[in-house]
ChimeraX commands (.cxc) that place a marker at each C-alpha (Angstrom):
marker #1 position 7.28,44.36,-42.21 radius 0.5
marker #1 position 5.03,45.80,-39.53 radius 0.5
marker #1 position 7.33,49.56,-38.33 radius 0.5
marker #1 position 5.14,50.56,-35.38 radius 0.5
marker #1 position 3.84,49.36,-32.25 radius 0.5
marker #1 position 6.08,46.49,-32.15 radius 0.5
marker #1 position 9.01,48.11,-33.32 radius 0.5
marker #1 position 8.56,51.16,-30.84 radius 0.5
marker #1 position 8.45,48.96,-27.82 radius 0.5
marker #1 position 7.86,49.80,-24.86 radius 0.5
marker #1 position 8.06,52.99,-22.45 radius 0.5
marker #1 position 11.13,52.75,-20.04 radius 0.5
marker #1 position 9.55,54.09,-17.07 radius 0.5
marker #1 position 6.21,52.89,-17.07 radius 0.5
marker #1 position 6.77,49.30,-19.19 radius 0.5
marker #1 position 3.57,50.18,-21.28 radius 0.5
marker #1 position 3.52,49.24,-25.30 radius 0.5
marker #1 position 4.13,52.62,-27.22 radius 0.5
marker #1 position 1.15,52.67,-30.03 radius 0.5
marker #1 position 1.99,55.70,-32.55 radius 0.5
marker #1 position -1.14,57.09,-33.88 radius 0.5
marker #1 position -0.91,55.04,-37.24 radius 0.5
marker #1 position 0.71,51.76,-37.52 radius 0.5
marker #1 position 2.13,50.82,-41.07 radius 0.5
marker #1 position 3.61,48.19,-42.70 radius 0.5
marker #1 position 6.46,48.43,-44.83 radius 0.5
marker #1 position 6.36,46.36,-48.42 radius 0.5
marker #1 position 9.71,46.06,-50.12 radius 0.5
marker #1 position 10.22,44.86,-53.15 radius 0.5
marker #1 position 13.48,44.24,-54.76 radius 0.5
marker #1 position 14.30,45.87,-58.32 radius 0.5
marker #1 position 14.60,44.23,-61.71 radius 0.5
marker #1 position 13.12,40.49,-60.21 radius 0.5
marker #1 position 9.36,40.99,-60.95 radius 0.5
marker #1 position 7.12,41.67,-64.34 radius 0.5
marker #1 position 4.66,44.32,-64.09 radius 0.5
marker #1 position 2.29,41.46,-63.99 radius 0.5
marker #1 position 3.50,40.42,-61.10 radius 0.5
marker #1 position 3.10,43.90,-59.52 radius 0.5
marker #1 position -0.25,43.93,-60.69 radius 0.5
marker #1 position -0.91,40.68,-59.11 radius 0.5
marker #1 position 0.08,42.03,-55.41 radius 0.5
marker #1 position -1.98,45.20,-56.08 radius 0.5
marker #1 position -4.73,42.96,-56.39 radius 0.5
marker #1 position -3.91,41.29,-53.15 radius 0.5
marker #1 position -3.68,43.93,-51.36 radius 0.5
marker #1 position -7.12,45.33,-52.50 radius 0.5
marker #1 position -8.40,42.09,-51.47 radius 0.5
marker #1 position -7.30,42.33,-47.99 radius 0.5
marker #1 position -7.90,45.95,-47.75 radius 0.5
marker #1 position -12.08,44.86,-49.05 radius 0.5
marker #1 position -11.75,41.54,-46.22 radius 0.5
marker #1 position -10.10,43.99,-43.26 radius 0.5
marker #1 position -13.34,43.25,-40.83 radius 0.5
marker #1 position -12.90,39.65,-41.30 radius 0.5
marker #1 position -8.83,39.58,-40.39 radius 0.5
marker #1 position -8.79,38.24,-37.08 radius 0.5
marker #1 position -5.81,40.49,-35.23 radius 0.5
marker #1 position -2.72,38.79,-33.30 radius 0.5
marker #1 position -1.65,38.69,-30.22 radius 0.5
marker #1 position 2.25,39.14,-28.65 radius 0.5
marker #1 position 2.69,35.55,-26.78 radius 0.5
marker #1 position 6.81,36.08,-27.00 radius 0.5
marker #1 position 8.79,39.38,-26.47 radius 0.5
marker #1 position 12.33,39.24,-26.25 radius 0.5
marker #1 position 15.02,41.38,-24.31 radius 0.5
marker #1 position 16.00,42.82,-27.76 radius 0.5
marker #1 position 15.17,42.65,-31.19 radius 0.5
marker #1 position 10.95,42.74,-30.66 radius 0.5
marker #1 position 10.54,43.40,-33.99 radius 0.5
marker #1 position 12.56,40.33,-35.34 radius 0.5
marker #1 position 12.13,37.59,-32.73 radius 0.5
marker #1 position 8.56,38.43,-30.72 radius 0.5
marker #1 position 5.94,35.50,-31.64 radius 0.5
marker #1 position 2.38,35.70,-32.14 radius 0.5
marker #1 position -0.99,33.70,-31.74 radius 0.5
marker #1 position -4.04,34.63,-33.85 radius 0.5
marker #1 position -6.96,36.19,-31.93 radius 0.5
marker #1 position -10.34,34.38,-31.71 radius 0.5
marker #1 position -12.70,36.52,-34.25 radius 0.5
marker link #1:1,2 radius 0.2
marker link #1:2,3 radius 0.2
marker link #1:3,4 radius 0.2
marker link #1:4,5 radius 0.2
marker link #1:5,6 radius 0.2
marker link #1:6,7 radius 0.2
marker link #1:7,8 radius 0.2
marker link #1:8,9 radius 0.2
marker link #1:9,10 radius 0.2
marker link #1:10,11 radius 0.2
marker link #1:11,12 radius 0.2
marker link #1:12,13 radius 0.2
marker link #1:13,14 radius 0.2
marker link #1:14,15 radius 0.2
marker link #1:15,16 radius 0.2
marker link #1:16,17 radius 0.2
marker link #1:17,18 radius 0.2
marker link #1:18,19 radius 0.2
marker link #1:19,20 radius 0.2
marker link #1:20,21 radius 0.2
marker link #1:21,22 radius 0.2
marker link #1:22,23 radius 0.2
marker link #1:23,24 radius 0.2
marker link #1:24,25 radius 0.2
marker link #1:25,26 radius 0.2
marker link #1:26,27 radius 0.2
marker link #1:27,28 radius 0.2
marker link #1:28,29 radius 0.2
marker link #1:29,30 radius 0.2
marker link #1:30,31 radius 0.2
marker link #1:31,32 radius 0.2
marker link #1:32,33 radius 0.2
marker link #1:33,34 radius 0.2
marker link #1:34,35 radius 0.2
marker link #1:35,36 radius 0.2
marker link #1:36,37 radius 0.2
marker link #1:37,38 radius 0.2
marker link #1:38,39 radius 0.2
marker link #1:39,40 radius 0.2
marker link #1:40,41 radius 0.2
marker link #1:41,42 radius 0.2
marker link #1:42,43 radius 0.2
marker link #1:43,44 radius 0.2
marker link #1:44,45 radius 0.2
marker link #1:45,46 radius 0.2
marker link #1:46,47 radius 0.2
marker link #1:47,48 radius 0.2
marker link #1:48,49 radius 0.2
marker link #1:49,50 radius 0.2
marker link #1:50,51 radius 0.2
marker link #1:51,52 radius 0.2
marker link #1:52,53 radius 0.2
marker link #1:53,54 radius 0.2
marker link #1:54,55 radius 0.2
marker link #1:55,56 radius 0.2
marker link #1:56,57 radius 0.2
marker link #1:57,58 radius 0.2
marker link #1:58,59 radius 0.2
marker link #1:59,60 radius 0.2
marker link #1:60,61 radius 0.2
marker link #1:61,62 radius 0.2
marker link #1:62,63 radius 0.2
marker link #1:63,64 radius 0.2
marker link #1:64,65 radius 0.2
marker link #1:65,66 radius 0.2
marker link #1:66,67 radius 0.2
marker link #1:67,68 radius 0.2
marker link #1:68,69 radius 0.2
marker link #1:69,70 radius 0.2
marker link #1:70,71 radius 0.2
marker link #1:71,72 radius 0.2
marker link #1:72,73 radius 0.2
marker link #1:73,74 radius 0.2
marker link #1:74,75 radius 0.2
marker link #1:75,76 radius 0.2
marker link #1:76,77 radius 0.2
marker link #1:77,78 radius 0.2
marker link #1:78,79 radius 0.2
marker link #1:79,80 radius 0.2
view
């Protein structure tokens, strides 16, 4: 769950996104439902992506609602 630029919004005065200076994503993971092979299995993944960052195309905000950004915006993917 992405807990930065989206969530933050946007300034009330001047209507500009807020960007903190680092964005993070949150990764939950509920207790006693997964093996340590499974854990193993989504550090992996995420080494993966981490080693294929340059070729991630980004997104791009083509809904924002009145409230709730975070849960309801939508997004396209950016040409890479």
């Amino acid at each position: 769950m992405e807990r930065e630029a989206v969530s933050k919004g946007r300034d009330k005065d001047t209507g500009e996104n807020i960007f903190p200076p680092l964005e993070l994503v949150r990764f939950t993971i509920p207790r006693r439902v997964y093996t340590n092979t499974h854990m193993e299995y989504i550090a992996e993944s995420i080494v993966r992506l981490y080693e294929k960052r340059d070729t991630i195309p980004g997104l791009k905000m083509v809904f924002e609602p009145k409230h709730l950004r975070f849960f309801q915006a939508r997004f396209e993917q950016l040409a890479f």
